[in-house]
PAFI-630296 format. One record per residue (C-alpha): residue in three letters; z, y, x. Coordinates in steps of 0.001 Angstrom, whole numbers, padded with zeros to 6 digits, always signed. Layout:
N
AlaZYX/...
This chain:
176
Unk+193729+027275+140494/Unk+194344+030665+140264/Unk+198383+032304+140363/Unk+200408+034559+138947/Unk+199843+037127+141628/Unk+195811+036754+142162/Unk+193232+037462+139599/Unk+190253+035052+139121/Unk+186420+036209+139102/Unk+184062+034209+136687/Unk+180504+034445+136029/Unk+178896+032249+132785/Unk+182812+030676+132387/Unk+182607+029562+136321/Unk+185167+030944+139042/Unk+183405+032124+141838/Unk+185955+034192+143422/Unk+189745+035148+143752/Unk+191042+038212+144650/Unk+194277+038211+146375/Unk+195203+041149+148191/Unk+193904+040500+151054/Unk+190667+040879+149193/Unk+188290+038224+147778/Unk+187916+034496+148304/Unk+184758+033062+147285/Unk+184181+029367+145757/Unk+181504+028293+147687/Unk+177953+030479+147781/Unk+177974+033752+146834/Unk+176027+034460+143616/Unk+175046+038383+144730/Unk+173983+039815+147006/Unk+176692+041926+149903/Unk+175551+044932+151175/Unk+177443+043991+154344/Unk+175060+040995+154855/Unk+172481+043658+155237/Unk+174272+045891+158085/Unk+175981+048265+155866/Unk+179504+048877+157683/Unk+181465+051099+154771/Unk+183505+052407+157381/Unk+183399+056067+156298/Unk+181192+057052+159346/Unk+177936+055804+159517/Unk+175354+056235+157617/Unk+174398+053521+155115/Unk+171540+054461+153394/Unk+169053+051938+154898/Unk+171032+048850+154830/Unk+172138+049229+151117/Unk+168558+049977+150220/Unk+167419+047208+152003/Unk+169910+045218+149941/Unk+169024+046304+147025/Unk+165433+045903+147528/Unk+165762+042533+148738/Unk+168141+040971+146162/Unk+165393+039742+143936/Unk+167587+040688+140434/Unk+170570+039111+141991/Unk+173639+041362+141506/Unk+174237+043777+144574/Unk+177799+043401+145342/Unk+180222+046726+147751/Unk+183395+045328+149386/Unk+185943+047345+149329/Unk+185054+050328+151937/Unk+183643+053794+152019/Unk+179480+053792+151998/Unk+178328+057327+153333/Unk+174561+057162+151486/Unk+172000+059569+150462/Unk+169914+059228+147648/Unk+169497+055040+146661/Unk+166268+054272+144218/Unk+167840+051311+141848/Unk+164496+049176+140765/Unk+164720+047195+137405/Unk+166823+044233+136727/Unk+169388+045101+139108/Unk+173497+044998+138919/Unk+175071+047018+140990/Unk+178880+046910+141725/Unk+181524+047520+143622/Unk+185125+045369+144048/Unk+188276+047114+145675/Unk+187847+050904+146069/Unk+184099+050364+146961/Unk+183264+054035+147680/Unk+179823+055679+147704/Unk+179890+059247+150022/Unk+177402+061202+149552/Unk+175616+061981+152810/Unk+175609+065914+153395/Unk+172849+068017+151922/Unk+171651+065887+149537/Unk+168777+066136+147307/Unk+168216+065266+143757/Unk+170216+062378+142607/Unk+172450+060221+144506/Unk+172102+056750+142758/Unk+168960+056761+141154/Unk+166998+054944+138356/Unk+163516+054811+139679/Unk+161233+055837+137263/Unk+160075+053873+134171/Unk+163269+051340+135335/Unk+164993+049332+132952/Unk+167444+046161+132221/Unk+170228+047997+134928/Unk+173922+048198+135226/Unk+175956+050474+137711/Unk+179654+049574+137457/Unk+182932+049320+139159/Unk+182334+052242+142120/Unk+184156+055189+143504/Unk+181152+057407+143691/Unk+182110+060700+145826/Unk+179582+063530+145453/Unk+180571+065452+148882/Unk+180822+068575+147240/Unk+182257+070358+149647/Unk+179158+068962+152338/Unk+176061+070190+150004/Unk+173767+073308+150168/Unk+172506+072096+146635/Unk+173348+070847+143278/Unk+173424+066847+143419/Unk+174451+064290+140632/Unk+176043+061455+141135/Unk+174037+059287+138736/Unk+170643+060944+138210/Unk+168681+058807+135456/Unk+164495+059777+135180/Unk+162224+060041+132703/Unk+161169+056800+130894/Unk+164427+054572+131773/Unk+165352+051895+129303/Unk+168207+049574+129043/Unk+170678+051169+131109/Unk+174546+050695+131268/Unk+177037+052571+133965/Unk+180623+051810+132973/Unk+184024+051548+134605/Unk+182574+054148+137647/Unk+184818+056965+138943/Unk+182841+059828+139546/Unk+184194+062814+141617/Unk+183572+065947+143658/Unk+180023+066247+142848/Unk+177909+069752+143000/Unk+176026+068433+140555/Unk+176758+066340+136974/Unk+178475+063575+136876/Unk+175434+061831+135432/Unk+172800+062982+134523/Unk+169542+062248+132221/Unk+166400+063819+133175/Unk+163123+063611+131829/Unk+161752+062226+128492/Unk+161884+058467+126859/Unk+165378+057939+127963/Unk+166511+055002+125513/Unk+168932+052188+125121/Unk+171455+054094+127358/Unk+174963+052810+127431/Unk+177741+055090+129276/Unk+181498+053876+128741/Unk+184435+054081+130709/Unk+183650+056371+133530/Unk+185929+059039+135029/Unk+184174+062005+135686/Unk+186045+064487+137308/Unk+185362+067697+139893/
């Protein structure tokens, strides 16, 4: 059961999780996929990159889940039918001297969502301009919603490229 001072997590009417504030307790297996079970530490200091893309490129469409922590990542390719999200002031840093976009689409991509994260754009750290969400030509069926967005050299998010379609943006804070 779930108390007046914790907030329940369901998926398909299920609770999988409670969040108390020590952070959150999980009803058995996890139904995503943490980015810490792939090395990422989202201490603020090391860099990231490789262990969330492994995660991502392993989780075989399941939902790619940040703890609450700050990720220091440089660009991240998102394939189709992924969910990415973060719980608990998950924070993406941009890496210094980025290129291109930070969280990326790859090309032709569809069927994915990017919600729930603190993404940080490092402004202050980059030589050139970087978006935090960079979407590329031919993506389809994408949704990015309840993201704060901040400090980026770049856009917010940004659409490049032609066939964009089925986009849904809502409830992001963009700010610089």
């Amino acid at each position: 059961s779930v108390g007046a001072d914790q907030i329940g997590v369901s998926i398909g009417g299920s609770l999988i999780a409670t969040f108390v504030s020590a952070g959150l307790i999980f009803k058995g297996p996890t139904p995503f996929v943490d980015v810490k079970a792939y090395g990422a530490t989202g201490n603020g200091v090391t860099d990231d990159t490789i262990a969330i893309q492994n995660a991502v490129n392993n989780s075989d469409v399941a939902p790619v889940f940040f703890p609450k922590g700050i990720y220091i990542v440089s660009n991240l390719t998102i394939p189709s039918n992924i969910t990415v999200f973060g719980f608990g002031n998950a924070t993406l840093k941009q890496k210094a001297s980025c290129t291109g976009g930070f969280i990326t689409p790859a090309t032709s991509a569809t069927n994915i969502t990017i919600k729930g994260l603190i993404i940080d754009g490092n402004k202050a750290n980059q030589v050139t301009a970087c978006s935090g969400i960079a979407l590329n030509a031919n993506n389809t069926k994408i949704e990015i919603f309840n993201n704060n967005i901040s400090n980026t050299k770049g856009s917010g998010i940004q659409g490049a490229g032609s066939g964009l379609a089925d986009i849904v943006i809502r409830n992001n804070r963009i700010s610089n």
